[in-house]
N, C-alpha and C positions, 0 to 999 in steps of 0.2 A: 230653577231646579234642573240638572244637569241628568237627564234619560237616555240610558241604552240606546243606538242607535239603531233602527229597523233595517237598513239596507246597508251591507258592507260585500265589498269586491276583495276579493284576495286576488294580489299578483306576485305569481311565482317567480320571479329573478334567482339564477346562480347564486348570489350573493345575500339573498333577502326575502323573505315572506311578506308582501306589502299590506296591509288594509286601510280599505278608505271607504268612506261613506259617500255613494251618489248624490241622496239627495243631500249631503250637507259639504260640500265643495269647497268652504272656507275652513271647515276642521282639519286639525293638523291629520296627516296618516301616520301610519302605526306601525314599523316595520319590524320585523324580528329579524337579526342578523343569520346567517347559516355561515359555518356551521357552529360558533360561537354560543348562540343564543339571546347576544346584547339585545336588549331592547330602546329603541328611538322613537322618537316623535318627530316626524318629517312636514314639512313645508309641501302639503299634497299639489299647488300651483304648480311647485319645480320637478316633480314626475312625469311631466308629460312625452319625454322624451327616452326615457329608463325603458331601456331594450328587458321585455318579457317573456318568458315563454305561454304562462297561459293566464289568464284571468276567470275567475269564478264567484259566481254570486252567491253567501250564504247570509244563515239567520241571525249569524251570531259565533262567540268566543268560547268556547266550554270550559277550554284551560289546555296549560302546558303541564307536561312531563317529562320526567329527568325517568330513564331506563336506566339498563345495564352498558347499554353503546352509544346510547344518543338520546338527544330529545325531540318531543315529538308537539305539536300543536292538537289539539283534539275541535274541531271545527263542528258547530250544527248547520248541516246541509239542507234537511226540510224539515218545516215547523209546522204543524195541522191545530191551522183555528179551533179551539174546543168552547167559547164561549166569551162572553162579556160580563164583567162585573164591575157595575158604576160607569158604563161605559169604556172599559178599558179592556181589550183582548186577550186574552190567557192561550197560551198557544201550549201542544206536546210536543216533543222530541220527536222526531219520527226517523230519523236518520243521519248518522254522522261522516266524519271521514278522519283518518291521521293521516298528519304532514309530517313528515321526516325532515331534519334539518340538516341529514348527511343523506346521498345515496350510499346505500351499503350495498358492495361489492359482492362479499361473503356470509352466506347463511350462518347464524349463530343460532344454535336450540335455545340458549335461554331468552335471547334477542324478543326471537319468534313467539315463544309459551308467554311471553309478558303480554306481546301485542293481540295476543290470540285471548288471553286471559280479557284484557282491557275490551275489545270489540266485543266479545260474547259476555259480557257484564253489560254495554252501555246500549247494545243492541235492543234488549228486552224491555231494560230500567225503564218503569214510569218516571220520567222527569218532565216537569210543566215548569213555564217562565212567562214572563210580562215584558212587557218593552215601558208600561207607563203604571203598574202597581205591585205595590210588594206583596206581592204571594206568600212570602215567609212569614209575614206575621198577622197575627192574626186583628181583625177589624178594631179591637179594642186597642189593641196595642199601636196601629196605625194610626188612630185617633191622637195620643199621646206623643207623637214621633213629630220631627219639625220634619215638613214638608220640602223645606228647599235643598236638603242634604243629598248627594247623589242616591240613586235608588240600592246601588253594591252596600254602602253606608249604614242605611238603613234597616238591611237585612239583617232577621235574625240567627246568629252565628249558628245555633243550634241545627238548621234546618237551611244554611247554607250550604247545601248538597256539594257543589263544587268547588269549596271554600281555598281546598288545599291547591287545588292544579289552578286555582288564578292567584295563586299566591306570589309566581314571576311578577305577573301584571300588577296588582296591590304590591309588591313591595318596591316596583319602579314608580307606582304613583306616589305613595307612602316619602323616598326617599331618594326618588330617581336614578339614573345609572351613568353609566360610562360618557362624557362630556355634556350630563344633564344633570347636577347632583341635586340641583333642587327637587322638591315635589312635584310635581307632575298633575296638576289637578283633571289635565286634558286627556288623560287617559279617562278618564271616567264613562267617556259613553261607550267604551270597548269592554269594559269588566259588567257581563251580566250573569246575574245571580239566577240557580234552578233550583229546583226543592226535587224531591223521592217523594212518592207515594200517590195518593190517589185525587184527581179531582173531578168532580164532574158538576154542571152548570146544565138546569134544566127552565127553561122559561117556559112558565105552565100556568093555569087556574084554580083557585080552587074555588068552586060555587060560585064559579060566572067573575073572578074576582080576577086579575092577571095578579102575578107575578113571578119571580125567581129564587127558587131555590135550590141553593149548592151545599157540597156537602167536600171538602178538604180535608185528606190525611198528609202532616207532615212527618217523615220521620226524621228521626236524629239522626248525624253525621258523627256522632259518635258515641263510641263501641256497636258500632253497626256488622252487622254479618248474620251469619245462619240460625238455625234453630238450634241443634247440640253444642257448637260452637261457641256461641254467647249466650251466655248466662248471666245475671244478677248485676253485680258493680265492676267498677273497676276502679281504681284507687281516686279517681278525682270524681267522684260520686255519678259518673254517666251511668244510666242503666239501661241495661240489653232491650231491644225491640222496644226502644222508647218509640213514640206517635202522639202526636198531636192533633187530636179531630175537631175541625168545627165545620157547625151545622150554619148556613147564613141563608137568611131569609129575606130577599129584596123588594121590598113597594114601590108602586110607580116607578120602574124604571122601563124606561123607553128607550133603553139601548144595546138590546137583545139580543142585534144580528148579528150576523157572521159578516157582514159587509162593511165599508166606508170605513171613513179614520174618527180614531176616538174624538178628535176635536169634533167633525162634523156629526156625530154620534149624540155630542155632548150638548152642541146646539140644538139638535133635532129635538134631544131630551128636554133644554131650556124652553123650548116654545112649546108644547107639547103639554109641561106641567103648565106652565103660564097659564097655559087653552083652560085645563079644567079644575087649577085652581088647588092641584096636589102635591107633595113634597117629596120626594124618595126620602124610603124612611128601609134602616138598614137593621137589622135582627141580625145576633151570632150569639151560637154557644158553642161553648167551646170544651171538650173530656181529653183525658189524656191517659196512658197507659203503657207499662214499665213492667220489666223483670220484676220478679221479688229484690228489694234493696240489701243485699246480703253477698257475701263471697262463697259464690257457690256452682254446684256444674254436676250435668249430667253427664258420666262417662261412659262413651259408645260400643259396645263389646258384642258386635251382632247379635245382642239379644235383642226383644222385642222391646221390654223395658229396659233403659240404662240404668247402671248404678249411680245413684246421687251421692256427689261428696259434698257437705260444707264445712267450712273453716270457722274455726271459733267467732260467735259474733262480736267478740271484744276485738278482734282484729277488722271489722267489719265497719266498726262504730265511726271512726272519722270520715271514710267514705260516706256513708249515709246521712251524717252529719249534711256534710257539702252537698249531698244527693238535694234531701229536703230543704236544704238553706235557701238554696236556687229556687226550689219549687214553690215556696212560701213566697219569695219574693217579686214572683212574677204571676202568681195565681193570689195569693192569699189563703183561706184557710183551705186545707188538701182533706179529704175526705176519699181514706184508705181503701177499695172496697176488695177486699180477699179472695175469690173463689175458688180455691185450694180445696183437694180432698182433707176431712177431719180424721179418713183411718188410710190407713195403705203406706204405699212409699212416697208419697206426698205428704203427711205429717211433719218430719222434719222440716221442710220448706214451710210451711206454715206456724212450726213453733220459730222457726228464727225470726220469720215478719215480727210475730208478735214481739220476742224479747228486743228487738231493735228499736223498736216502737215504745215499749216500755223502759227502754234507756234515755232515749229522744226525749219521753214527758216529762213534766214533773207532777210526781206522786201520781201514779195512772191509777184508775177506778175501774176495775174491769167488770163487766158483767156480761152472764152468758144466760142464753134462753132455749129452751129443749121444749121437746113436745114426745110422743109417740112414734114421728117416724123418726126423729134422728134427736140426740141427746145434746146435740150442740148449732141450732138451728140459725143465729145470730149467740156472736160471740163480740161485745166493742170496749175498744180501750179509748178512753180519753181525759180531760180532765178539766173542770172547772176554773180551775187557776190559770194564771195571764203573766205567769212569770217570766216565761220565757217566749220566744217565737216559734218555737217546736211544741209551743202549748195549744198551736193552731193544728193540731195535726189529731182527727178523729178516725182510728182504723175501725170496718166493721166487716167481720168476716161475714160471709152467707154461703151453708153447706149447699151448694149448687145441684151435687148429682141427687144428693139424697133428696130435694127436693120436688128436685123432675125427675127422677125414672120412672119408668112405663110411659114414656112418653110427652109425662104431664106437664108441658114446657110452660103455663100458662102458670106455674106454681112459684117461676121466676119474678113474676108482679109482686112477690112478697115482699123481697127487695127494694121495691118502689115504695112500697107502704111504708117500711118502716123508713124512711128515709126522706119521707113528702116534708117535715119541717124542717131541716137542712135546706132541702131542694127551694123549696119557698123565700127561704132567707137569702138563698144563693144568688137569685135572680137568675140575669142575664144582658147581653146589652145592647143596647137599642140607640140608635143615633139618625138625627136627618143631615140632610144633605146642605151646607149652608147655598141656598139661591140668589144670595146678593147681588144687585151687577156688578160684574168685571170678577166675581169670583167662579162662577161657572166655569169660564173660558181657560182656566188656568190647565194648567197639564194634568194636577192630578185630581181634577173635575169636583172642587168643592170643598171647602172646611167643612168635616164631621163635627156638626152639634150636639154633643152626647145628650142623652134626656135617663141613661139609668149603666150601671156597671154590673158586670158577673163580679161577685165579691170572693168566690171562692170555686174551686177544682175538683170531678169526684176524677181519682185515680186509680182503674179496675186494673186487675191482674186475675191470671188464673197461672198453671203452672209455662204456658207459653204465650201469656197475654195473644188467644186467636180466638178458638172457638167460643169458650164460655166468654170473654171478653165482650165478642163481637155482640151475640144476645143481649146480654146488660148494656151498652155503650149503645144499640139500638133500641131499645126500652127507656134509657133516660134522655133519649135523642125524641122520642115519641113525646112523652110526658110534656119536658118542655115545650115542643111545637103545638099542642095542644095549649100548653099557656101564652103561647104568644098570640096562637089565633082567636083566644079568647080575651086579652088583653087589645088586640088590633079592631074588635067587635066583629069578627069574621064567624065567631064559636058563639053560641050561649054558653055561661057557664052549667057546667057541668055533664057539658057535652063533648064528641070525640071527633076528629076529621077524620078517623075510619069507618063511622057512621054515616056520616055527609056527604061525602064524595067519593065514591070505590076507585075512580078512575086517579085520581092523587093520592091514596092510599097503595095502588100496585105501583105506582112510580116512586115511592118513599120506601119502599118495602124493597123494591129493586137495586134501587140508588144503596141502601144500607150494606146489601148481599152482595154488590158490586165489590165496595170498600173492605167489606171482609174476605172478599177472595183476591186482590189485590194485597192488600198487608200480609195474607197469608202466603201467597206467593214469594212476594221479597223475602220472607222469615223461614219458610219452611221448605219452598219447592211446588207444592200444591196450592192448590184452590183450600177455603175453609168448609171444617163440619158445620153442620146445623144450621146449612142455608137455604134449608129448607122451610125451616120457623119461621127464616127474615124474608123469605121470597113469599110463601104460603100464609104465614102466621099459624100454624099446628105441625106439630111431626108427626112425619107418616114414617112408614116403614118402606118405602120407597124409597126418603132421605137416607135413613139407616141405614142401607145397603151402600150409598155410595158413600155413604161418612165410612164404610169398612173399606171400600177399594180406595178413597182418601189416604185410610191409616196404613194400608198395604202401600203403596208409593211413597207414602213420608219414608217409611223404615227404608224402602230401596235407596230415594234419593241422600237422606241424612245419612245412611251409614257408606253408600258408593259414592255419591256423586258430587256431594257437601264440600269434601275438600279444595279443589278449583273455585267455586264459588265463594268460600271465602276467603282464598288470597287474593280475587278479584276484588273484593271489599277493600282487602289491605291494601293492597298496591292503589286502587281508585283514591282512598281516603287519605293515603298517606302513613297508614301504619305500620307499614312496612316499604322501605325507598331504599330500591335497590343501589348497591354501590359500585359505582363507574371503575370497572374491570377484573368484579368480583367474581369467582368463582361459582363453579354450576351450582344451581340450588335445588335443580327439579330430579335429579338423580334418583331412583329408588337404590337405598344403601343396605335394604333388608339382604339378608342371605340368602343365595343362589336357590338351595331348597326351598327355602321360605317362600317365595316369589313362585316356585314350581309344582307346591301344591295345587293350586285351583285348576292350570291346565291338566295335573292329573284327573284329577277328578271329570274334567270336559271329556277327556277321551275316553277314560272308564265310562264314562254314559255313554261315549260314540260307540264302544266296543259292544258291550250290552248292548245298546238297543239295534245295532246291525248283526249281532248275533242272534237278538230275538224275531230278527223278520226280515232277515235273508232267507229268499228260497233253499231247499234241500232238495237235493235228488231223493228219489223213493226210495233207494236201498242203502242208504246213507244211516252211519251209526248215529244212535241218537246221543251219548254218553260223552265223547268230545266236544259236542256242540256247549251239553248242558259244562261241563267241568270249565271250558271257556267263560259261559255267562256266567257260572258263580263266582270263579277268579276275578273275573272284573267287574261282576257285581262288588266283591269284600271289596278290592282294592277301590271301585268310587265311594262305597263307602267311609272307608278309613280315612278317604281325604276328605269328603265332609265335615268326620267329627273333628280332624283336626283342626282344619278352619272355624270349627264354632267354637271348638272349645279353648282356642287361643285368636279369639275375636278381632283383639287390640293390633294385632298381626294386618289383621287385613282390614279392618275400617279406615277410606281413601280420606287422611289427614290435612288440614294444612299444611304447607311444609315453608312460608312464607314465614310466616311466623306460629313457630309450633306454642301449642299449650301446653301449661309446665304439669298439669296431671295426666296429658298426656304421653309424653314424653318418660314422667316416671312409669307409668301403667305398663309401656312398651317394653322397657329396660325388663321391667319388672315379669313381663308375658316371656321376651327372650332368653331371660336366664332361667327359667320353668323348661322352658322345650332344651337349652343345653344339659340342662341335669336328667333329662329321660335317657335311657340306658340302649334303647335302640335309635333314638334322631340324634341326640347329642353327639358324638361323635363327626355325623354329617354335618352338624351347622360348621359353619365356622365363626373362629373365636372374635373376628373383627370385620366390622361392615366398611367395605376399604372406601375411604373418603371423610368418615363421620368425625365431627369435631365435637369436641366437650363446646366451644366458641358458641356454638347456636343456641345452644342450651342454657347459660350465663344467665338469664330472666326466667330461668323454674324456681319454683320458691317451692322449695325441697324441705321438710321435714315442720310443715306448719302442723298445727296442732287441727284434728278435722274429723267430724261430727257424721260417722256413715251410718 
């Protein structure tokens, strides 16, 4: 089996970007041409003489990118040990570098906003990688997988984070290049695969018992971006703020530390179990968690709440088709779960779930359950019949608010209940470690003997798959670990590990709150509400307050500060790739006044409040002073309301790839203020630069449900 290399040297020559691996001295090196970008596989022996200017040690390859001028190499410079799992290290990102494959002479703005864009995206990004296991996929699906295929190979495409910028590298290996046209199989230990999202590895006890438990968020790589920004589907059934969570549970394993090489880790592990006669034995579950499956989108108009538009669900049906097809096929039966409001401006979002869901079945059986506090308490569609593979798909709403408000978070276990025979049928999966000799020693530290499979998926969503999400996705996270440790004889039945051990219940509770303010951060900007519940287990009104300075920052970052953030998305992922000697794209093309409101409005305040508390001489009229502060009191005014009341003006958009109800909303706000009888005049009739060209991908006049 052919693994990432641990230690690679870059040497920077005039003519070439070299890498090579120290400890592996007979592997070919790796050169990237400058400023061409060819890529070679070099005879690393016959280097030793190639005049360099500097050599530098990194972790690893992140990927290539094609800009607007040039292309650049994206290098991981330090990697921070985070953990062992089966003995094999999982390291974070902790810092990178870009190599330029031209010196550029001449500052270019758009040049600069790309690379500025790229650095402050990958600077923050949680991304984790393995040099000896696949991170991308999850323990079940690892079990399944031939072991001997490169580790890039094996990954799963969905949650191969950096799939596109090593797509140079994969298509030189794939089909080689410039007087190499074969394949290339020797590139493989240079192409290594990172994931997004969260992971953390805690080697702990629980009742004097060792082990390790981790807990892993994959997210998708694609339709990845912001929280107003991405919504619902997109035509190849990807759904917005997809994640992939599982929860893994390790016995016996004796290879914990932060030190030595996995091989020596692995031995230590083999004698060790040998000694007392124990097996490593591996536990994962696995939940997952998606947009609403629908074409749909909150549009941003510095209101507090945005307007929801969706598009007819018959327009929606083949996307979601392919959404679920995928999901069935790699999960098996998917278990819907809703937490949408049942009244407000969430309604729609939650009748579309349904009707897409009731297109998906065949012959759906709905039934709905009410009580006292809310009329529609559990609502599920599903059906008896086995007709089809979309027959595997049981949606069950649960009115969330209406069942915790005043606090009553614990009214969320309802959920669980109704839901324990699913859960029970669902399983989970469980596997040991094969100990045979001569299979230990292998690189990827043992054949997985499965002993039970997760047969099936539950899929929460709320209107931003965060808050409500995170609670339920740590509720069914509980549940199961409680079956496991009552399955492993660790529990009695019908007893709780938050009973038994306080001190592994605040570390489960923390690890959960961690992962919800993690996802919540890549999606929204903020940290998540209600982590209080998961850190505490009760809400206080303490939480409260900061879930309100929470919702006051979303509204700032999602309506100012959102737009950068996801054409960083775009340009990382590749949804947008800039064209080599394209014109400017970061331009603001709004009208002169337009753009001149809000500095009015700043200095209307500077004027007011320097006129409110500037000193006065004593015999000074008081009447100029006041005529001043009202004058610019109305006029900060008036630029307020115009900014709020033509919103779409000023929420900081993408401009990488704009959204098509965006872009009509805009048209549509601009020709409002040219028909006002006192601005109109002032705007002008043309944003000089703007092209219909950009705008080619608005799907203009679809049919759509507000």
């Amino acid at each position: 089996m052919t693994l990432p290399f641990r230690d690679i040297n870059v040497q920077t020559a005039s003519d070439a970007y070299i890498f090579t691996s120290p400890s592996s001295p007979n592997a070919p090196a790796l050169a990237i041409d400058r400023p061409t970008g060819d890529i070679r596989l070099l005879d690393a022996s016959l280097l030793s003489g190639k005049r360099v200017s500097r050599i530098t040690s990194i972790a690893g390859i992140l990927g290539v990118i094609q800009l607007r001028l040039d292309k650049y190499i994206i290098v991981i410079t330090k990697a921070q040990p985070v953990g062992r799992l089966r003995g094999h290290m999982v390291y974070k990102v902790v810092s990178t570098d870009i190599l330029p494959l031209r010196e550029r002479q001449v500052s270019d703005p758009d040049e600069d906003r790309f690379l500025n864009l790229l650095r402050g995206f990958i600077k923050p990004g949680p991304m984790y990688f393995s040099y000896s296991v696949d991170i991308t996929n999850s323990f079940q699906r690892q079990a399944q997988q031939d072991a001997e295929s490169p580790l890039w190979k094996r990954a799963d495409d969905r949650f191969f984070w950096n799939r596109f910028i090593q797509s140079d590298l994969i298509n030189f290996r794939n089909s080689g290049g410039r007087g190499q046209p074969a394949p290339q199989p020797n590139i493989d230990p240079y192409i290594l695969p990172v994931i997004f999202g969260m992971l953390e590895i805690h080697p702990t006890t629980f009742k004097g018992t060792p082990l390790t438990i981790a807990l892993i968020s994959r997210r998708s790589r694609h339709r990845a971006g912001t929280r107003y920004f991405t919504r619902g589907l997109d035509d190849q059934g990807h759904a917005a703020n997809y994640n992939e969570t599982e929860q893994v549970v390790i016995l016996n394993d004796h290879t914990t530390g932060l030190g030595g090489s996995s091989w020596q880790q692995q031995q230590k592990s083999s004698s060790l179990a040998d000694g007392v006669g124990k097996e490593m034995q591996i536990l994962s579950y696995v939940q997952t968690r998606g947009s609403v499956p629908a074409y749909w989108a909150e549009i941003n108009t510095l209101k507090y709440t945005p307007k929801i538009q969706i598009r007819a669900i018959e327009a929606a049906y083949p996307a979601a088709k392919a959404h679920f097809d995928e999901q069935i096929r790699i999960y098996g039966d998917n278990y819907l779960v809703n937490l949408v409001n049942q009244k407000g401006r969430e309604v729609p979002v939650k009748e579309a779930y349904e009707k897409v869901v009731e297109m998906l079945v065949s012959r759906p059986k709905e039934h709905v359950q009410g009580d006292q506090r809310t009329d529609e308490k559990f609502h599920t569609i599903e059906t008896a019949e086995k007709k089809s593979q979309f027959d595997r798909l049981h949606y069950i709403y649960f009115d969330f608010h209406a069942e915790t408000k005043g606090l009553q978070m614990h009214r969320a276990q309802l959920l669980i209940d109704r839901m324990r025979e699913a859960l029970v049928a669902q399983q989970y999966f469980r596997a040991s470690v094969d100990s045979t000799p001569g299979n230990n020693n292998k690189t990827d530290g043992g054949r997985l003997d499965v002993r039970s499979l997760q047969t099936s998926v539950v899929r929460t969503n709320c209107m931003d798959c965060l808050d409500r999400t995170n609670v339920v996705q740590s509720m069914l996270a509980r549940w199961t670990l409680d079956r496991m440790f009552i399955d492993l004889g660790l529990l009695a039945r019908g007893s709780r590990f938050a009973d038994e051990d306080a001190a592994f219940e605040l570390m489960f509770r923390n690890m959960w709150a961690d992962n919800a303010d993690v996802v919540s951060n890549a999606y929204s900007g903020t940290g998540a509400m209600k982590t209080d519940l998961t850190r505490t287990g009760k809400r206080t009104k303490a939480g409260a307050l900061q879930d309100g300075n929470v919702a006051v920052t979303r509204y700032c970052k999602n309506n100012f500060l959102d737009g950068p953030r996801q054409d960083a998305f775009d340009l990382f992922l590749g949804v947008y790739q800039p064209s080599v000697g394209g014109g400017l794209v970061f331009v603001d093309r709004r009208p002169v006044l337009i753009q001149a409101v809000p500095y009015i409005a700043a200095f209307g305040l500077f004027f007011v409040l320097m006129g409110m508390y500037s000193p006065r001489l004593p015999d000074a009229a008081v009447w100029p002073m006041r005529l001043f502060i009202l004058f610019w009191t109305g006029v900060t005014g008036w630029a307020l309301w115009f900014i709020f009341n033509n919103g779409m003006l000023y929420v900081n958009w993408p401009k990488l790839n704009p959204r098509p109800w965006a872009t009509e909303g805009y048209h549509e706000t601009i020709s409002r203020v040219r028909k006002d009888k006192v601005l109109g005049p002032l705007v002008a009739r043309h944003e000089r630069g703007l092209s219909v060209a950009r705008y080619i991908n608005a799907e203009e006049g679809k049919k759509r449900i507000e």
